[in-house]
C-alpha positions in Angstrom: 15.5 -141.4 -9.4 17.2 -141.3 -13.3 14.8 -138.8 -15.5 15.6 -139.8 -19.4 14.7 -136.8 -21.5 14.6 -137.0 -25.2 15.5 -134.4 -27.2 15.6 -136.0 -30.7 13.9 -133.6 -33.1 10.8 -134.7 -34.2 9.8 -136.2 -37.9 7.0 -134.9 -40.2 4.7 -137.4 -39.2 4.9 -136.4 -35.1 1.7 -136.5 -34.5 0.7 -139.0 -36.3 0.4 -141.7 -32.8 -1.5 -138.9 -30.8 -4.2 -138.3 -33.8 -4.9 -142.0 -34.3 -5.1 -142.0 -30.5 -7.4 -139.2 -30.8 -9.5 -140.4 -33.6 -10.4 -144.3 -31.2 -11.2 -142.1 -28.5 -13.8 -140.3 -29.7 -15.3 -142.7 -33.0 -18.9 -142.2 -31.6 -18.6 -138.6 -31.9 -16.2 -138.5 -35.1 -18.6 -141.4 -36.9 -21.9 -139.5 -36.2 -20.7 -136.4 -38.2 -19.5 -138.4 -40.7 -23.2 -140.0 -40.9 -24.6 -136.1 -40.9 -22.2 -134.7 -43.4 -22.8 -137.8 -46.5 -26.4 -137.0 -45.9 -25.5 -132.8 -46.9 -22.9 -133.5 -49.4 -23.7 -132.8 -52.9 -22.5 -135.4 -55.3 -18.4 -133.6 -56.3 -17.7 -133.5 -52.6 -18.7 -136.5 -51.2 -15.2 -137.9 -51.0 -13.6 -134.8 -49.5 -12.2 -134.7 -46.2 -15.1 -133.1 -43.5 -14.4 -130.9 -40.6 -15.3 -132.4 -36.7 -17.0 -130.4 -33.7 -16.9 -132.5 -30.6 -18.5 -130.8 -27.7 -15.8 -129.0 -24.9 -17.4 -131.3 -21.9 -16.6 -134.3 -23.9 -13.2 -134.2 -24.1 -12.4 -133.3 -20.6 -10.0 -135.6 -18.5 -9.9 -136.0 -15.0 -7.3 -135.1 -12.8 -5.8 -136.5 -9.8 -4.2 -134.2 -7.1 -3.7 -134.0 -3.3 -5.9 -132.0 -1.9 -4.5 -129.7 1.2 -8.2 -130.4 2.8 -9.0 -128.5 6.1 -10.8 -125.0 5.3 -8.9 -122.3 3.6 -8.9 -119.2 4.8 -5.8 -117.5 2.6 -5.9 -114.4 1.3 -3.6 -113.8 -1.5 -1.4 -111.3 -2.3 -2.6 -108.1 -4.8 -6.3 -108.8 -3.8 -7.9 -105.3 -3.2 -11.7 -106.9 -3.2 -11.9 -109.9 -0.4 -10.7 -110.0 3.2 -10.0 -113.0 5.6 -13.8 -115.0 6.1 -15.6 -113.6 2.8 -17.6 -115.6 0.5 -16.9 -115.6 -3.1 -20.8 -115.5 -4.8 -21.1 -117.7 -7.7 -21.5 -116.1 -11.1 -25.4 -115.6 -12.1 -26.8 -115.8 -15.8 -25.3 -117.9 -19.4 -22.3 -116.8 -20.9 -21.2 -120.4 -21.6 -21.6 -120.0 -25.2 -24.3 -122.5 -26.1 -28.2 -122.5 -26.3 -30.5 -119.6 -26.2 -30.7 -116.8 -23.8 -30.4 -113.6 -22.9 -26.9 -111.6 -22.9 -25.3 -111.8 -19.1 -22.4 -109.4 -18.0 -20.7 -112.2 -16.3 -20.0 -116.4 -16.2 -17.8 -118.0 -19.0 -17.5 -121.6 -20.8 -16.1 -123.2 -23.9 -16.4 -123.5 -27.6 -17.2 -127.5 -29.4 -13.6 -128.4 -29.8 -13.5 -128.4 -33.9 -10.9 -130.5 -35.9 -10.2 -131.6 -39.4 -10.1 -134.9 -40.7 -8.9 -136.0 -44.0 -9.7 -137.8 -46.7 -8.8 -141.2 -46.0 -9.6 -140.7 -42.7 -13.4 -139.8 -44.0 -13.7 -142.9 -46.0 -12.5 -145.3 -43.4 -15.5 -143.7 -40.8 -17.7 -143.5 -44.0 -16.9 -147.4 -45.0 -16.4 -149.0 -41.6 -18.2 -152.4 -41.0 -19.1 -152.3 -44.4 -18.3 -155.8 -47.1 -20.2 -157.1 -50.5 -22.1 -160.5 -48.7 -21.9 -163.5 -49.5 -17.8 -163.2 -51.4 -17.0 -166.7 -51.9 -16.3 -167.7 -55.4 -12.1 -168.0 -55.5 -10.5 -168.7 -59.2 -6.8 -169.5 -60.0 -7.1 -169.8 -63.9 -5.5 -166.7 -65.2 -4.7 -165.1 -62.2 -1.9 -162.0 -62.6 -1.0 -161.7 -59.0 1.5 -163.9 -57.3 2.9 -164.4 -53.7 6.5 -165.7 -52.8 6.9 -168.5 -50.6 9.7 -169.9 -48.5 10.6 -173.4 -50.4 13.8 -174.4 -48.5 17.6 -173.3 -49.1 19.2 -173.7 -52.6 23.1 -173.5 -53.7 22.1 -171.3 -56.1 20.5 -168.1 -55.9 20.8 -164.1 -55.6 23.4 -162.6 -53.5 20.7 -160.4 -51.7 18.8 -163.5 -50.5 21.8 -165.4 -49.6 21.1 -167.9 -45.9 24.1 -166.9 -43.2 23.7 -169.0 -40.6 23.3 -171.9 -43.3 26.1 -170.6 -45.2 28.2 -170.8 -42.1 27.5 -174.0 -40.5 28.3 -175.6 -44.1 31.5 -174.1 -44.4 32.4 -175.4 -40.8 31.2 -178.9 -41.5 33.8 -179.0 -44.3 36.4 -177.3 -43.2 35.9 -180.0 -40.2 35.8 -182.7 -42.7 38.8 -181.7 -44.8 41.2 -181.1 -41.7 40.3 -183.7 -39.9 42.9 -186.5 -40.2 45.4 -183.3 -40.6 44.5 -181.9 -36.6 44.8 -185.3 -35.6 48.2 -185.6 -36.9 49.2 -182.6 -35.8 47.7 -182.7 -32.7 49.8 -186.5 -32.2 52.9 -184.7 -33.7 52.8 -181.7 -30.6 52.2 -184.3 -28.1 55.5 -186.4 -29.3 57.5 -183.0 -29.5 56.6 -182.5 -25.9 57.6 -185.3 -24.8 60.7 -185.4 -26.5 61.7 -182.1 -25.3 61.3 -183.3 -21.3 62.7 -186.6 -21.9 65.2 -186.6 -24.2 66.5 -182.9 -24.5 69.8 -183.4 -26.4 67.9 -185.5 -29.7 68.2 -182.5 -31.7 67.6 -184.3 -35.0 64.2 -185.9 -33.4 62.9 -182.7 -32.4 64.0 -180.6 -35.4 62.0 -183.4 -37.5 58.8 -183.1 -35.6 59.6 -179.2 -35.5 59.1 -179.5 -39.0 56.1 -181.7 -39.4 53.8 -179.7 -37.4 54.3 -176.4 -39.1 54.0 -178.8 -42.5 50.5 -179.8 -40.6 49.5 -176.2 -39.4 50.3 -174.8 -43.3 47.9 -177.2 -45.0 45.5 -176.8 -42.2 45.6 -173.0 -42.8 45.2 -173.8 -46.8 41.4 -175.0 -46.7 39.5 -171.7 -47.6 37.9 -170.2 -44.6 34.6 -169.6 -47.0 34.1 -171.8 -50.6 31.8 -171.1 -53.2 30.4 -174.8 -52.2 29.4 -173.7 -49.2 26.8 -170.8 -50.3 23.3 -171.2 -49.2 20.4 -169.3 -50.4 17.0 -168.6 -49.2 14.8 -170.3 -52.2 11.7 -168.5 -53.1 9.3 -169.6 -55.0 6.1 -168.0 -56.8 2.8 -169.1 -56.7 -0.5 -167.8 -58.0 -2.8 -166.0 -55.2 -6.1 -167.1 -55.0 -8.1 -163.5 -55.5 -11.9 -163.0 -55.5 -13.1 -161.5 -58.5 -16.5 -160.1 -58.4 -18.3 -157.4 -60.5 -21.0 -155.3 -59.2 -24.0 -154.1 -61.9 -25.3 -150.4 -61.3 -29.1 -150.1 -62.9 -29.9 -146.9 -62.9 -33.7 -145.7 -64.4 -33.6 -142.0 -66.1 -37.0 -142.2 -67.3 -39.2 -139.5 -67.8 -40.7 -140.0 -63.9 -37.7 -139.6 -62.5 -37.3 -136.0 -61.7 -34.1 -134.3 -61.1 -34.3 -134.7 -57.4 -34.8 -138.0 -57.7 -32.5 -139.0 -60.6 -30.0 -136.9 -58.0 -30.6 -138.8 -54.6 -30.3 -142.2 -57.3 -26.8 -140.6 -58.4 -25.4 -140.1 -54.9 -26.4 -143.8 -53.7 -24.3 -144.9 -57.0 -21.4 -142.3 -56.3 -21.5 -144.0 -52.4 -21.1 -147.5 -53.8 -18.9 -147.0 -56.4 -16.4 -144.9 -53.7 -16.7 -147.9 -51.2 -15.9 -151.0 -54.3 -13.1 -148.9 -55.5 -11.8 -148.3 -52.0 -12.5 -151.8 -50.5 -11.9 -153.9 -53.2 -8.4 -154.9 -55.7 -10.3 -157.7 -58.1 -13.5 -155.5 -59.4 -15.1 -154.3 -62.0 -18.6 -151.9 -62.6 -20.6 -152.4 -64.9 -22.9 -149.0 -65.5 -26.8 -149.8 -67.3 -29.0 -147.0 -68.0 -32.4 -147.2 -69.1 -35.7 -145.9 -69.8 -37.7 -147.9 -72.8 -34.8 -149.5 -73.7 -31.4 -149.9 -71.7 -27.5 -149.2 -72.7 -24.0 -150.3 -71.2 -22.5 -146.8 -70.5 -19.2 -145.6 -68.9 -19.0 -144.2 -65.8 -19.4 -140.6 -66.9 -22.2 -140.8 -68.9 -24.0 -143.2 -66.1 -24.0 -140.1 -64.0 -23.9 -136.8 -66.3 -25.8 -137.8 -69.2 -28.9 -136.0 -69.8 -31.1 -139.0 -72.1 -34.5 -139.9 -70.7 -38.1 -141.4 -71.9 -40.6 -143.7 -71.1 -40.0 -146.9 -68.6 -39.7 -150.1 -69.2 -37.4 -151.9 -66.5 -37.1 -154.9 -67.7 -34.6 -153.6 -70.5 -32.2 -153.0 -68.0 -32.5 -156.6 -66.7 -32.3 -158.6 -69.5 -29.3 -156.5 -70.7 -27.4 -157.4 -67.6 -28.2 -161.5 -68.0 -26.9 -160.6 -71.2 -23.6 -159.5 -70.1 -23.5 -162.0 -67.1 -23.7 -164.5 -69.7 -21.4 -163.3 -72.2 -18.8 -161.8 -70.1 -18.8 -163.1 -66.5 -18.9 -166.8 -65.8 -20.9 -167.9 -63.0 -18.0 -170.0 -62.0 -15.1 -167.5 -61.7 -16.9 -164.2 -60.8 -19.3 -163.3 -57.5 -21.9 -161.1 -59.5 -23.2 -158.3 -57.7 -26.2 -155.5 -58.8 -28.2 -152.4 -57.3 -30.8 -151.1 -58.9 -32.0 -147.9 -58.4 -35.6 -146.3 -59.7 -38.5 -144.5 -58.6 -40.8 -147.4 -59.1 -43.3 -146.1 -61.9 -43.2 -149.2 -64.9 -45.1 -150.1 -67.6 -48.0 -152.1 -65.8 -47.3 -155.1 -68.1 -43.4 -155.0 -67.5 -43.3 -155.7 -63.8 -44.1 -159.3 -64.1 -41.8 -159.9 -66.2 -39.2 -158.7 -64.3 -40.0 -160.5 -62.0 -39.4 -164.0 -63.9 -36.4 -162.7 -65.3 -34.8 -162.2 -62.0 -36.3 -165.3 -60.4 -35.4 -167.5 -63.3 -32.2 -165.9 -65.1 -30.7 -163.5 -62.3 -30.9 -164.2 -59.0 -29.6 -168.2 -58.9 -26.5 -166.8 -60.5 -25.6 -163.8 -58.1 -24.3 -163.2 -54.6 -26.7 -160.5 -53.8 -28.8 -158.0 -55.6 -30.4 -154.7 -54.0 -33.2 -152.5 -54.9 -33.7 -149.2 -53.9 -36.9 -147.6 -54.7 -37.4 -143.6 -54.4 -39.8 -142.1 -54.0 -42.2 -140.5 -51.1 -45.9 -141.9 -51.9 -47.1 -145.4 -52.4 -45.5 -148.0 -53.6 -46.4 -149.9 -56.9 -46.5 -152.7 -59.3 -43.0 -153.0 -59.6 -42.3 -153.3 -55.2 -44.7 -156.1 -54.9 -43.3 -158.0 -57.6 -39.8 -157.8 -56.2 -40.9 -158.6 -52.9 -42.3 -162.2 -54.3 -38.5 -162.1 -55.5 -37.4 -161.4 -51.8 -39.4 -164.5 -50.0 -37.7 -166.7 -52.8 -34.7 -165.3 -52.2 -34.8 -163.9 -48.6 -30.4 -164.0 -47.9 -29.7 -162.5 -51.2 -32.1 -159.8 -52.3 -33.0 -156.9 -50.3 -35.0 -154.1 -51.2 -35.3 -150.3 -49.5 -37.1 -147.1 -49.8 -35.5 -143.6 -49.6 -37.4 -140.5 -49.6 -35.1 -138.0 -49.1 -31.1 -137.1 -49.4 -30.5 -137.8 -45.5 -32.1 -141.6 -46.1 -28.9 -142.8 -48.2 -26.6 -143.3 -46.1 -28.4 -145.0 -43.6 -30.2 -147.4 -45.8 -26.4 -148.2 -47.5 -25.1 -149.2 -44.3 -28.2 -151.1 -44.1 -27.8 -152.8 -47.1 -24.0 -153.5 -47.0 -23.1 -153.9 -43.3 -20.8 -157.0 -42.8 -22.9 -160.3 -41.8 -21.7 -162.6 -38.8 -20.4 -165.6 -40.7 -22.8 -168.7 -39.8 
């Protein structure tokens, strides 16, 4: 039997097989901490890399060996303790390491097997499973980005994309069609010399002539260019515009008085876990950031999450400022329209019915899928009933939740966003 041994050195990235290897053997384990370490992250970590304990036991592999079977009776060299026929007591007590109990003198175990993953690697577990529903809505008007296409062979074109085999077979066709009647006249002309030079020796003048002809015939065979610029071939590509889907997502976020700053915090991190997943997930989309209280404002992304303004409620501000914008700046026709809106469901008693209308009448025809997240630990109020009369109208695109705490968010996200079975 050959044995191949490799000894080429290995590249930066050597491990890089084994840990993706690693990282599909044990998902379950690596995708539950994930799940427990968004619901302990403050807001300026939550996209940081997170650091993986898997328990010893689960990553043991089995071996397979040959037993010597029969009953062993050795005794090995250096022992002092054992003779021939003694029986080795098992080890009483813990010492394994894990759970409760009292010290023991004896036994051993192992440590969780702990293990860094990065970044990326974080998001992907974070964000797996996860699409917007419901992204249909394809535009072509306008578009910037642009795909290449095979369109055939061309005589003209860049040297770089230039066809071989086409180039080839084009320069033998004519070199075949150019020498033709020339290798048939030669090929006549060395078949009469032949003969001649069995047959009839002593006609020097004959075969001198024919002599002649075929090197005349070989030369202007040798003139046709073995390549000609004629003959180039290239590969012809052509751009055309990629169809992209273009969708915008709406954040609504309430800082009113009522939301405290526990509250106004677990509403941050929800918005912070969205806008990490469009960002990540998705080329062709924009965020729109609304805050309100009495009245609502377009803000930019660091203001929508560090800005310190706050009064009464009234929720309705925030929605007719987004049909607003949907109207002014987002065509129905070219964008899918997303929105999540996030609030601790106190409102002005008079304000939730209108809400209601507005996103019955003005909203919700015109979007692929809107989400409310309501927090707060007691009762619910107006404003929940009225959106659930907007969730039987609208029962595939609007979805509403409850958190209560911190560890609630990412659950209910996943909830919210998980990727749908087409029908």
């Amino acid at each position: 039997m050959s044995h191949v041994i490799d000894r080429r050195l290995n590249g930066k990235n050597k491990s890089t097989v084994n840990r993706q290897r690693f990282l599909r053997r044990y998902r379950d384990h690596i995708k539950k901490a994930v799940e427990e370490a968004v619901s302990r992250r403050s807001i300026t970590d939550m996209e940081h890399g997170e650091q993986i304990s898997i328990p010893g036991r689960d990553i043991d592999e089995p071996v397979l060996h040959h037993g010597r079977g029969g009953r062993q009776t050795t005794v090995h060299p250096g022992n002092r303790e054992f003779t021939t026929g003694e029986k080795i007591a098992r080890p009483q007590g813990g010492g394994s390491g894990q759970g409760a109990g009292k010290a023991s003198n004896s036994g051993e175990g192992m440590d969780e097997f702990v293990f860094q993953i990065t970044q990326e690697e974080f998001l992907d577990f974070m964000f797996e499973d996860l699409e917007l529903p419901n992204l249909i809505k394809r535009h072509l008007t306008g578009s910037d980005t642009f795909k290449s296409v095979r369109a055939g062979i061309s005589n003209e074109g860049n040297p770089s994309r230039i066809n071989i085999v086409r180039t080839l077979r084009s320069a033998h066709a004519r070199r075949i069609a150019l020498s033709g009647s020339s290798r048939n006249k030669l090929k006549s002309a060395q078949a009469e010399l032949e003969r001649l030079k069995l047959e009839q020796p002593d006609n020097l003048g004959d075969i001198q002539a024919l002599e002649e002809e075929v090197s005349k015939l070989r030369a202007r065979i040798k003139r046709i260019p073995f390549l000609d610029t004629f003959d180039l071939k290239y590969n012809l590509l052509v751009k055309q515009p990629n169809p992209s889907s273009k969708a915008v997502m709406f954040c609504l976020m309430d800082v009113s008085g009522s939301m405290t700053q526990s509250t106004k915090d677990i509403a941050k991190r929800f918005f912070i876990l969205l806008y990490l997943f469009l960002k990540r997930n998705y080329d062709k989309i924009e965020v729109v950031f609304i805050r309100h209280h009495t009245s609502a404002r377009e803000v930019d992304e660091e203001e929508f999450f560090y800005s310190r303004e706050t009064g009464g409620t009234i929720v309705s501000s925030a929605l007719k400022l987004m049909q607003e914008i949907m109207a002014e700046r987002y065509p129905i026709n070219e964008w899918n329209i997303y929105a999540a809106q996030a609030s601790d469901g106190d409102n002005w008693n008079d304000d939730s019915p209108i809400c209601r209308d507005i996103l019955i009448k003005q909203i919700m025809p015109f979007v692929q899928y809107f989400t409310y997240v309501e927090i707060t630990p007691r009762e619910h109020q107006a404003l929940w009933f009225e959106y659930e009369q907007v969730s039987e109208a609208f029962a595939d695109t609007f979805a509403q939740q409850q958190l209560v705490s911190a560890g609630d968010i990412y659950p209910v996200f996943r909830d919210l966003f998980q990727r749908r079975l087409a029908t």
